[in-house]
ZAROBA-837089 format. One line per 8 residues: number of its first residue (from 1); their letters; for each residue x, y, z of C-alpha. Coordinates in Angstrom, 1 decimal, decimal comma, padded with zeros to 4 digits. Last residue first. Layout:
BEGIN
NUM = a = X:Y:Z | ...
This chain:
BEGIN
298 = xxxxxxxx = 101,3:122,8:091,2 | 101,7:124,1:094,8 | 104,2:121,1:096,1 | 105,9:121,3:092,2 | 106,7:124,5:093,0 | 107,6:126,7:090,3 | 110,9:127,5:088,2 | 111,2:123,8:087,2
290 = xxxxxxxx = 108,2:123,7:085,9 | 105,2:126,4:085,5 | 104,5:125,5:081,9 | 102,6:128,4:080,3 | 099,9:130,6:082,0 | 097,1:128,3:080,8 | 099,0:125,5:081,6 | 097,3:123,5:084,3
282 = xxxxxxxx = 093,6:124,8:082,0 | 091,1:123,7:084,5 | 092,8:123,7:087,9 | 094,7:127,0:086,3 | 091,5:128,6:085,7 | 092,0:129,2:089,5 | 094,6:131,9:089,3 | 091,4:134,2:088,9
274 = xxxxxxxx = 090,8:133,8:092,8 | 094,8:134,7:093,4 | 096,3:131,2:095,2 | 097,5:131,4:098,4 | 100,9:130,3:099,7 | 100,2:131,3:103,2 | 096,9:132,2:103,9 | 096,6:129,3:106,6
266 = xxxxxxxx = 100,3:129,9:108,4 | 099,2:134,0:108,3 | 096,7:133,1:110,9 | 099,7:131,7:113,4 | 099,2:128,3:114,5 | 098,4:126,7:117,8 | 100,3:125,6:120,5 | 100,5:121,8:119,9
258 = xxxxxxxx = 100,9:122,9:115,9 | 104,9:123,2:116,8 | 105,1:119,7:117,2 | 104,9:118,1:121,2 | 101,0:117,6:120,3 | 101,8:116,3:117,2 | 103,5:113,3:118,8 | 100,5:112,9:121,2
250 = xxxxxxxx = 098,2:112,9:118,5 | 100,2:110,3:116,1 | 100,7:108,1:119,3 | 097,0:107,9:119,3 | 096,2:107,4:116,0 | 098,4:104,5:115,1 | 097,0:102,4:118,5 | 093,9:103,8:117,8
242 = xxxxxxxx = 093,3:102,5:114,1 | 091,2:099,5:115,7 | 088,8:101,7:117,2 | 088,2:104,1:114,5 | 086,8:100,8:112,8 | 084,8:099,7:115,8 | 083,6:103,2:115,6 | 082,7:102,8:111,7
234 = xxxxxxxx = 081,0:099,1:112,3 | 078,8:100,6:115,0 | 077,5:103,7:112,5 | 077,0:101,2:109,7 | 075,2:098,9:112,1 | 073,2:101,8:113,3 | 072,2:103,3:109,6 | 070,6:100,3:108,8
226 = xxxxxxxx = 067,8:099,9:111,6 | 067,3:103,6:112,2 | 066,5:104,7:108,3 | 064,2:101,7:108,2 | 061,1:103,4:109,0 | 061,8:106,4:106,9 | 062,3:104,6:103,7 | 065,7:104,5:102,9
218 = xxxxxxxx = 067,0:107,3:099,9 | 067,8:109,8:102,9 | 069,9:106,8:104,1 | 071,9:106,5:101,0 | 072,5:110,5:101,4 | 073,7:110,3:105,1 | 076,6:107,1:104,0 | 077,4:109,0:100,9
210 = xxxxxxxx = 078,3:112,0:102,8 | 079,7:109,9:105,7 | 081,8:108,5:103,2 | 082,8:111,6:101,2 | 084,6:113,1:104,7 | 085,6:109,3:105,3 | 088,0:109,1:102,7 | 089,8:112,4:102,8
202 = xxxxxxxx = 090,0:112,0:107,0 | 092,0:108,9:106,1 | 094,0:110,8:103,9 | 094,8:113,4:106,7 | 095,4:109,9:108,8 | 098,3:109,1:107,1 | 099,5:105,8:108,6 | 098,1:102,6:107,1
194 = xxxxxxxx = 097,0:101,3:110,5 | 093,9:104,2:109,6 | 093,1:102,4:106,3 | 093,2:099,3:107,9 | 090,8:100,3:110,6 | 088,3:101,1:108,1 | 089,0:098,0:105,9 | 088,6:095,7:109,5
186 = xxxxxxxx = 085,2:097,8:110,4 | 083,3:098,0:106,8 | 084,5:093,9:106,6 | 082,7:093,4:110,5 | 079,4:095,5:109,1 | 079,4:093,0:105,8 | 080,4:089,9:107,6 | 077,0:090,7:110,4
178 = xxxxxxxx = 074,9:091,5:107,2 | 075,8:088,0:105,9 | 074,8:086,1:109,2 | 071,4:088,3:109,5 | 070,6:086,8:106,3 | 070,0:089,4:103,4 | 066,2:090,0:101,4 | 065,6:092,6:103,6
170 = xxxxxxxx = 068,8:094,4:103,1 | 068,9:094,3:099,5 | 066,0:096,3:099,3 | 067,2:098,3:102,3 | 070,6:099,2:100,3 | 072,7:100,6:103,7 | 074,8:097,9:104,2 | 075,9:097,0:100,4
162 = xxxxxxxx = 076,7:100,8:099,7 | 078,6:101,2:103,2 | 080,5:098,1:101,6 | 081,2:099,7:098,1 | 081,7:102,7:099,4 | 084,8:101,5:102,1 | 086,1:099,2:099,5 | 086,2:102,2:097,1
154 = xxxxxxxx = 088,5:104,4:099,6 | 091,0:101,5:100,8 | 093,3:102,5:098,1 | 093,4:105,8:099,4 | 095,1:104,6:102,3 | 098,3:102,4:100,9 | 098,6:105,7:097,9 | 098,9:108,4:100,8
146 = xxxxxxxx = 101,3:105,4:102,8 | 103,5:105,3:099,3 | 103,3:108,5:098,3 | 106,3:107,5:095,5 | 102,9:106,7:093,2 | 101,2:109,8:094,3 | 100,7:111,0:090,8 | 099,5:107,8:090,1
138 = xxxxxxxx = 097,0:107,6:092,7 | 095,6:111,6:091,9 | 095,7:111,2:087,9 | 094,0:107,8:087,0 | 095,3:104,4:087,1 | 093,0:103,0:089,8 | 090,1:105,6:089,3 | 089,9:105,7:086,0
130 = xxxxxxxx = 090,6:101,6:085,5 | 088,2:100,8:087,9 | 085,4:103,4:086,4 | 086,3:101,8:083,1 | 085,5:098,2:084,9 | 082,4:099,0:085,9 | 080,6:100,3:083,5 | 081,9:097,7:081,8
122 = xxxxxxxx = 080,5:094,7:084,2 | 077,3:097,0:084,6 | 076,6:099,0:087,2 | 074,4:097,8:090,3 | 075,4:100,1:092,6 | 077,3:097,3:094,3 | 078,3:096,5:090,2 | 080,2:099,6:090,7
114 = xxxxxxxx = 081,5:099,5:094,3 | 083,1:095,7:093,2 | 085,0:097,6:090,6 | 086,7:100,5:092,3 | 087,3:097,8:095,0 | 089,4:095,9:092,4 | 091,0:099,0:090,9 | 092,2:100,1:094,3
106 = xxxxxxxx = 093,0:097,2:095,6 | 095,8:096,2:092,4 | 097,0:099,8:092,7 | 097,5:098,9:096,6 | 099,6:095,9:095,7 | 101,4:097,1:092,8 | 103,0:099,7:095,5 | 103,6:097,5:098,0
98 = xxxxxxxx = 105,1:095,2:095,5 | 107,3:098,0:094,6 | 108,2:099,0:098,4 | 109,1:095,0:099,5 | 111,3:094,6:095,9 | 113,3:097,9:097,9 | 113,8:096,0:101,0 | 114,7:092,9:100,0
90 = xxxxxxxx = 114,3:089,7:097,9 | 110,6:089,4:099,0 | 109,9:085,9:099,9 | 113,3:085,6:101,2 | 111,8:083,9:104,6 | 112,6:087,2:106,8 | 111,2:089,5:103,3 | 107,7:087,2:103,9
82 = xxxxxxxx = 107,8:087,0:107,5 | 108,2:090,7:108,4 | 108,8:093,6:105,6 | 105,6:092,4:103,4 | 103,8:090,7:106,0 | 104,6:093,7:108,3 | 103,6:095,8:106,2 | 100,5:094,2:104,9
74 = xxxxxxxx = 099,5:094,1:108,2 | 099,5:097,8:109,0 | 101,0:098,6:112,6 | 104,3:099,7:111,4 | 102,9:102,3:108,9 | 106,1:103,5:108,2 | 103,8:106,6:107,5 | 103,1:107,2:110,9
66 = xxxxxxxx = 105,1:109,6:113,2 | 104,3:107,8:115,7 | 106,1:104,5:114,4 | 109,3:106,7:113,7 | 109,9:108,9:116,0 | 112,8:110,1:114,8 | 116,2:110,8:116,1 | 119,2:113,5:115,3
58 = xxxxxxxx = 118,4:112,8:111,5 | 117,5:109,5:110,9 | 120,2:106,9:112,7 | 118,4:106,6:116,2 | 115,7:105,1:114,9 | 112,3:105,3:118,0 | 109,8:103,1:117,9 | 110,5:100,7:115,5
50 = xxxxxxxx = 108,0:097,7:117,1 | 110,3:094,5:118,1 | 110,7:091,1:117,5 | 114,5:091,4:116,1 | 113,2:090,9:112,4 | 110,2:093,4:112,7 | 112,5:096,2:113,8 | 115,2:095,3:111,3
42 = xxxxxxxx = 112,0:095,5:108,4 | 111,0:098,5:110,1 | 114,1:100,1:109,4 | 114,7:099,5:105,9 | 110,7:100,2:105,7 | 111,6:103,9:107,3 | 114,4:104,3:104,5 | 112,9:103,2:101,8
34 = xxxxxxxx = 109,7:105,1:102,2 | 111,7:108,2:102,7 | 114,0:109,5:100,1 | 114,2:107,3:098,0 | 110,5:106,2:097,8 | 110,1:110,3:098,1 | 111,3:110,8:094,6 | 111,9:107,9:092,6
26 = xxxxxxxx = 112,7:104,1:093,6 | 109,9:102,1:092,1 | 111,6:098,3:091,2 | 112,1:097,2:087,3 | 112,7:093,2:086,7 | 111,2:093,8:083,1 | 108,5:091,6:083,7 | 106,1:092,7:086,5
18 = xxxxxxxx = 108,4:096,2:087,3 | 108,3:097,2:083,4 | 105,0:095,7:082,9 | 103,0:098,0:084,9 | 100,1:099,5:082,6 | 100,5:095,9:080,7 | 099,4:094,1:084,0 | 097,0:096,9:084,8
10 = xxxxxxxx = 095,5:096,1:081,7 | 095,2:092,1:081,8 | 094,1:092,9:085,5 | 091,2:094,7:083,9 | 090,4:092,5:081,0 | 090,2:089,0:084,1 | 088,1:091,8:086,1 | 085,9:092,3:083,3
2 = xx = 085,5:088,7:082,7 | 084,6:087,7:085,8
């Protein structure tokens, strides 16, 4: 309790400027995008409807297919339903920023509860948390807002498949609490779907079912069976419950220009020269690549 008490104290401090300072996230893509589509959504969600189709982006967007709305995620349409409807949330753009603290808030937490699930201690812990929930890739996608609402999920999902596949823990567990832990593993994976970009969604599981095959290679053989089908039934019911975001998303990108295949040269494109790769190490060993570069490539 206490690390977690230190840890929110931290995040509090990392993020004091929209807490306490009456500061709201509006840079980059927030403006650009996010704001936009929740704008929307939120006059979608208000006349008792889904936002399908807006009119007023472009010549027409399909906006739900498309995905990153995230239309179908309940806590965007707490955020941008009831709670913005009843004043809640003062408007739109408060909606995005407590989005935002919201998911950096998950990640840190289920950073922490997969640690002491390995059996870490509260320190341990709590600096993996911190790493992971105030660390380079979430902040740098801080105006990525559905990228940042999915990889939030991504400890949760460890930390549960961590829980259902210890078989010391396991026999000692009542059939009652395995049955919570295999229907939490299926709601946080079709969360992470509803959340609407399924190429982070494929970055979470990818590792997952790496984990998943490795903790069961740890099981003794007899038991393999007996754990790894619950985990396996929770994932589908998961996949399951993200269909209605995942299905429109295929048909949409059927009708893009990757529904007839893609041109070799599209996947070479923008390659990086093998020596170029000291780079991940050393970001400025060549000197500092902005603004003349690509931020996209940097």
């Amino acid at each position: 309790m206490i690390g977690l008490v230190i840890g929110a104290a931290i995040m509090a401090f990392f993020f004091r400027a929209v807490l306490f300072q009456g500061q709201v996230y509006y840079p980059g893509d927030i403006a650009r995008i996010y704001l936009p589509q929740r704008a929307t959504l939120s006059r979608s969600l208000a006349e008792g409807r889904l936002p399908w189709w807006d009119q007023h982006l472009g010549i027409g967007y399909p906006l739900l297919a498309e995905g990153e709305v995230g239309a179908l995620y309940p806590p965007n349409v707490l955020l941008f339903g009831p709670l913005l409807c009843w004043g809640v949330v003062p408007d739109v753009v408060d909606g995005v920023t407590l989005s935002i603290l919201l998911h950096y808030a998950l990640a840190g937490l289920g950073f922490y509860l997969w640690g002491r699930a390995l059996r870490l201690k509260a320190l341990a812990s709590l600096l993996g948390a911190l790493a992971f929930g105030l660390g380079g890739f979430l902040i740098a996608h801080l105006s990525h807002v559905s990228i940042l609402s999915v990889a939030a999920w991504m400890p949760w999902l460890f930390a549960l498949t961590q829980h259902m596949l210890d078989a010391e823990a396991t026999r000692h567990r009542r059939r009652r609490a395995s049955l919570g832990l295999g229907v939490a593993l299926a709601l946080i994976t079709g969360l992470q779907f509803l959340a609407g970009h399924p190429q982070m969604s494929l970055l979470n599981l990818l590792p997952l079912g790496a984990f998943a095959l490795w903790r069961l290679a740890m099981a003794p053989r007899g038991q393999r069976r007996a754990l790894g089908a619950p985990w396996a039934a929770a994932m589908a019911v998961g996949l399951l419950m993200g269909l209605p975001q995942l299905l429109p998303a295929y048909r949409l990108a059927l009708l893009s220009q990757r529904g007839g295949g893609l041109d070799p040269e599209f996947f070479t494109g923008y390659s990086f020269h093998p020596l170029l790769t000291a780079t991940f190490f050393s970001p400025f060993l060549l000197g500092n690549p902005y603004p003349e570069g690509s931020v996209e490539l940097m």
